[in-house]
ROVEX-183711 format. One line per field, with one value per residue (C-alpha): residue number from 0; chain; y, z, x. Coordinates in steps of 0.5 Angstrom, whole numbers, m for minus. Each point is the difference from the previous one (the first is absolute). Example, Ala and Ser with C-alpha at 12.3 -4.5 7.8 and 13.67 -1.06 7.14 Angstrom:
! ROVEX-183711
n (0; 1) .
chain (A; A) .
north (m9; 7) .
up (16; m2) .
east (25; 2) .
! end
This chain:
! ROVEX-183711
n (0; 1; 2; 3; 4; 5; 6; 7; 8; 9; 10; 11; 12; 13; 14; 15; 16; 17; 18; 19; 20; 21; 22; 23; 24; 25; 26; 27; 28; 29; 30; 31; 32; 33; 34; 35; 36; 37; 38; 39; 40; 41; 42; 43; 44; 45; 46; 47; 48; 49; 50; 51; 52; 53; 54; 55; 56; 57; 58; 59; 60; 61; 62; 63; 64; 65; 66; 67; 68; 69; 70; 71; 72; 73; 74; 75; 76; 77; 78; 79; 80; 81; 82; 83; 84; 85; 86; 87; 88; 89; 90; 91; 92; 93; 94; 95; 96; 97; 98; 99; 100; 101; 102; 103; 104; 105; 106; 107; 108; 109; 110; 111; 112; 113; 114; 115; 116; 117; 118; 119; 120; 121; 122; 123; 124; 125; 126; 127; 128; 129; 130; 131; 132; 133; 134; 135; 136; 137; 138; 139; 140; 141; 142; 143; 144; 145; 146; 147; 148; 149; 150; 151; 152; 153; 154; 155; 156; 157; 158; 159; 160; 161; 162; 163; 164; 165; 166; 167; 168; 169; 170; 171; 172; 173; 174; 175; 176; 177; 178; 179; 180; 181; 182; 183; 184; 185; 186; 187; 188; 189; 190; 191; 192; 193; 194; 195; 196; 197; 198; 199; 200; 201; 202; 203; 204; 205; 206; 207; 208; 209; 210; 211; 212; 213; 214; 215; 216; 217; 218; 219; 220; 221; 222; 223; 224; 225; 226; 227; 228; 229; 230; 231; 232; 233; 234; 235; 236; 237; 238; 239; 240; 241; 242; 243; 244; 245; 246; 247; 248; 249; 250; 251; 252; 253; 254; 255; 256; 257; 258; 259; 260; 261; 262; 263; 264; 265; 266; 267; 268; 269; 270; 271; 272) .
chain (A; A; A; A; A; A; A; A; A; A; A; A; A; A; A; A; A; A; A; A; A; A; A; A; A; A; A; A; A; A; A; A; A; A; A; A; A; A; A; A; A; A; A; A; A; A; A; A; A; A; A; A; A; A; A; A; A; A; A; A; A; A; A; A; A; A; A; A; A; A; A; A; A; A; A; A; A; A; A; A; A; A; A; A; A; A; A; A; A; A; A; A; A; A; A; A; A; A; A; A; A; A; A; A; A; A; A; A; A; A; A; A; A; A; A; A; A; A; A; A; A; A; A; A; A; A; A; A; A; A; A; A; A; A; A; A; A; A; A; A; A; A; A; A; A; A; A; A; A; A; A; A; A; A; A; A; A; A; A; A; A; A; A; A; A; A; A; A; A; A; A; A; A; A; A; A; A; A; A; A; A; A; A; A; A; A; A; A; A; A; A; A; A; A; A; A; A; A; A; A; A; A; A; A; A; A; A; A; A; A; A; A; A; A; A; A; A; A; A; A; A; A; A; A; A; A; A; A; A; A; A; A; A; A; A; A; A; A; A; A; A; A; A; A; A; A; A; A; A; A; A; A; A; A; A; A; A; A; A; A; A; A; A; A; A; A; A; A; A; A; A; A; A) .
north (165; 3; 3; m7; m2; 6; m1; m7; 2; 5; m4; m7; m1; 1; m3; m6; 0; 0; m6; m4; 3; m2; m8; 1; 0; m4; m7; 2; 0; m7; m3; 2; m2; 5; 6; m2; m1; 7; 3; m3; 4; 6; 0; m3; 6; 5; m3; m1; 7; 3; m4; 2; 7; m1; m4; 6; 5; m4; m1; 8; 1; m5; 3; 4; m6; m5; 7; 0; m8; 0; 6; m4; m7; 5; 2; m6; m4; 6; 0; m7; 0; 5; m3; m7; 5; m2; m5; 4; m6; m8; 0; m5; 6; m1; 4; 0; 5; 5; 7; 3; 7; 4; m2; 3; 2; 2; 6; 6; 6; 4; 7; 2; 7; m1; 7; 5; 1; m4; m6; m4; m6; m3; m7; m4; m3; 3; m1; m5; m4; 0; 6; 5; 6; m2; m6; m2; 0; m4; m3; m6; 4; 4; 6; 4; 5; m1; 1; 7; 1; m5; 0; m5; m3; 4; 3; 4; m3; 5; m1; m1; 6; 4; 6; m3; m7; m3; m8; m4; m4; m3; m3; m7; m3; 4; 2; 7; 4; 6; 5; 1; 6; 4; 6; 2; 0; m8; m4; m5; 0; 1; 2; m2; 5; m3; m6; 0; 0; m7; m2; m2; 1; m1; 2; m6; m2; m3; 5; m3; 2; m2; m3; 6; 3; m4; 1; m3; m7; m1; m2; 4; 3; 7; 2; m1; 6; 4; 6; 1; 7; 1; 7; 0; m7; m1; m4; 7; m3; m7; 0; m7; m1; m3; m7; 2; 5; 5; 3; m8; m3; m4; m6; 1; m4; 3; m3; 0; m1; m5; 2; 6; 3; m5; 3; 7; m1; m3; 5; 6; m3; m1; 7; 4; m5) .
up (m24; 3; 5; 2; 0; 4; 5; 1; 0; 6; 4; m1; 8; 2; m6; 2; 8; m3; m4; 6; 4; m4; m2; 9; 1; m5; 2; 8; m2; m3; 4; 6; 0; 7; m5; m6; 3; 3; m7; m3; 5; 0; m8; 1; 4; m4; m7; 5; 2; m7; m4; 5; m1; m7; 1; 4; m6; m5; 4; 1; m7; m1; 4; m4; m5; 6; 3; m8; 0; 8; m3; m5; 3; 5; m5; m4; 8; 1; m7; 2; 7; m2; m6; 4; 5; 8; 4; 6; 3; 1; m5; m8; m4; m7; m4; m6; 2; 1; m2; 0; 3; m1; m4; 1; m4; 2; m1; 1; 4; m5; 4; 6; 4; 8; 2; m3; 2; m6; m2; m6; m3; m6; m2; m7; m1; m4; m5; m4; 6; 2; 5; 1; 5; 7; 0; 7; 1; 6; 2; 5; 5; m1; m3; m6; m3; m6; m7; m3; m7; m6; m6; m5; 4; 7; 6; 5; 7; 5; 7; 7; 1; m4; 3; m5; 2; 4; 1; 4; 6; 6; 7; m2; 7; m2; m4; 1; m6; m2; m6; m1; m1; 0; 3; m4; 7; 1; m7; 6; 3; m3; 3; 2; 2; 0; 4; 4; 8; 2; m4; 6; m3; 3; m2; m4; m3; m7; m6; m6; m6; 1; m6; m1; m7; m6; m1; 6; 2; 8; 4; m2; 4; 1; 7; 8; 4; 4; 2; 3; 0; 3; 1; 3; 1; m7; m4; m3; m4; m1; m2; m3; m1; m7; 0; m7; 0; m6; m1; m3; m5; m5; m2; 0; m2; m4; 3; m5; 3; m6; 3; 1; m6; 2; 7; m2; m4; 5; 6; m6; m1; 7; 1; m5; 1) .
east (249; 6; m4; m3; 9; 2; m6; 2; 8; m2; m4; 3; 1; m7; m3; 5; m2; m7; 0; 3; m4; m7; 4; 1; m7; m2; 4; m2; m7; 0; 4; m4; m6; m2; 4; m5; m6; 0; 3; m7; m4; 3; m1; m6; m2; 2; m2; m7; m1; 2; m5; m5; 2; m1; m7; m2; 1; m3; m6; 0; 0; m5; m5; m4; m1; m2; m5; m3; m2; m3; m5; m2; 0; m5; m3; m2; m2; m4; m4; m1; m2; m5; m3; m1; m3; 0; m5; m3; m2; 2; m5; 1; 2; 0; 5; m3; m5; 5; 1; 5; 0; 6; 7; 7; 5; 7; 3; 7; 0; 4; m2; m2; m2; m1; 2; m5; m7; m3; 4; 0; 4; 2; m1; 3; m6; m6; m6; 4; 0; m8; 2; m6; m2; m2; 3; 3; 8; 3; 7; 2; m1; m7; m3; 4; m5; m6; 2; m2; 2; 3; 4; 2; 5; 0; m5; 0; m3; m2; 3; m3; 5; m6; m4; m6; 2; m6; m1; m5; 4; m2; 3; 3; m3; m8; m4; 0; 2; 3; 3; 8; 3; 6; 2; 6; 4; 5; 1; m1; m6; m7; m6; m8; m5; m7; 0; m6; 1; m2; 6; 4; 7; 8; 6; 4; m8; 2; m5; m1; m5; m7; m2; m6; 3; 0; 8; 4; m2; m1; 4; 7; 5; 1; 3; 0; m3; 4; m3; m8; m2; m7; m4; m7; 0; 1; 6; 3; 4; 4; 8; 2; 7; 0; 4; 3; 5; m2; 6; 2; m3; 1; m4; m7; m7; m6; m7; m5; m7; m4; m6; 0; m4; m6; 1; 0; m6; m4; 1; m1; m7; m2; 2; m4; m6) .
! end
């Protein structure tokens, strides 16, 4: 208490000129209306640009939760669409024979290797959620990996980025397949060694996968190509830039094929006929 009388002792003058100063401004404000007009934007502009600061960091700390709840609605409308199924004509289409052909289940990267030889990843979800090997593994922007190994509440995804990594790809524009590998040597290119020379390729053609495995569904993005590379008039080999930036990722989708064991056993039985 003292020290607050002795401050006000010490600086009376200014605190005096301050308080004239402050009654001053007061009455020119509201007796003017052209003053009081102009103090009325500038506070307006400057409470403006402070809450819309405030805004802009609370939406940053909200993103991560605004992320989790897109993933899931995507989820949820791709599980829908796929059971509704997509006429392929303008055809009357009955739902109610649908089938569903694969479901979708969210999940975290929570570790991810991309600069090794042999890269894998590990997700937070396992057996308890229905996760099992062979299982395909995608994001928003195209191919992750296949699951490999599972524990109760974890698994493990071979990546793309995995010299034992081989998944069936084709032109988006053609019919013309393809198997995807990984050299070992860029995170950020992946290539194809086997497309047959009547292919007519071009850089910047969009690859996807082709639908022949009983893992990934058709159709799902993998990268654009960059670089052709040919030797005694054959495709050599393809490097395709991925569209996903392997070295971030974070939320992921499981792609579980629900007719995959009755396609199995039917080409197994073909096959030892």
């Amino acid at each position: 208490m003292q020290q607050l009388i002795y401050f006000i002792r010490k600086y009376r003058y200014f605190l005096l000129f301050l308080l004239l100063e402050i009654i001053a401004f007061s009455l020119t404000i509201q007796q003017h209306s052209y003053h009081q007009s102009k103090f009325v934007n500038s506070a307006n502009f400057i409470s403006g640009g402070f809450y819309t600061k405030v805004n802009s960091v609370s939406e940053y700390f909200h993103l991560k939760k605004e992320n989790q709840l897109l993933n899931e609605e995507n989820v949820r409308l791709k599980n829908q669409l796929d059971k509704i199924g997509v006429p392929s004509n303008d055809s009357i289409y009955n739902f109610s024979d649908s089938i569903q052909n694969y479901h979708y289940t969210i999940a975290k990267v929570i570790n991810n290797n991309y600069t090794k030889r042999n890269n894998y990843l590990t997700i937070n979800k396992g057996s308890n959620k229905g996760i099992t090997p062979e299982l395909g593994v995608i994001n928003s922007k195209g191919v992750i990996g296949v699951v490999k190994n599972i524990s109760t509440n974890y698994a493990t995804v071979l990546s793309i980025l995995n010299s034992n990594s081989k998944i069936n790809v084709k032109l988006k524009n053609s019919n013309h397949f393809g198997s995807l590998i990984w050299n070992g040597e860029d995170y950020a290119y992946v290539q194809i060694t086997d497309f047959p020379r009547q292919a007519k390729l071009k850089k910047g053609d969009t690859i996807i996968t082709g639908g022949k495995s009983a893992i990934f569904p058709e159709g799902i993005n993998i990268g654009t190509i960059d670089e052709i590379i040919i030797k005694n008039h054959l495709y050599h080999q393809v490097n395709v830039l991925l569209f996903n930036d392997m070295s971030a990722i974070g939320q992921v989708q499981i792609v579980k094929n629900l007719q995959k064991e009755e396609q199995l056993k039917l080409e197994e039985k073909s096959t030892n006929e």
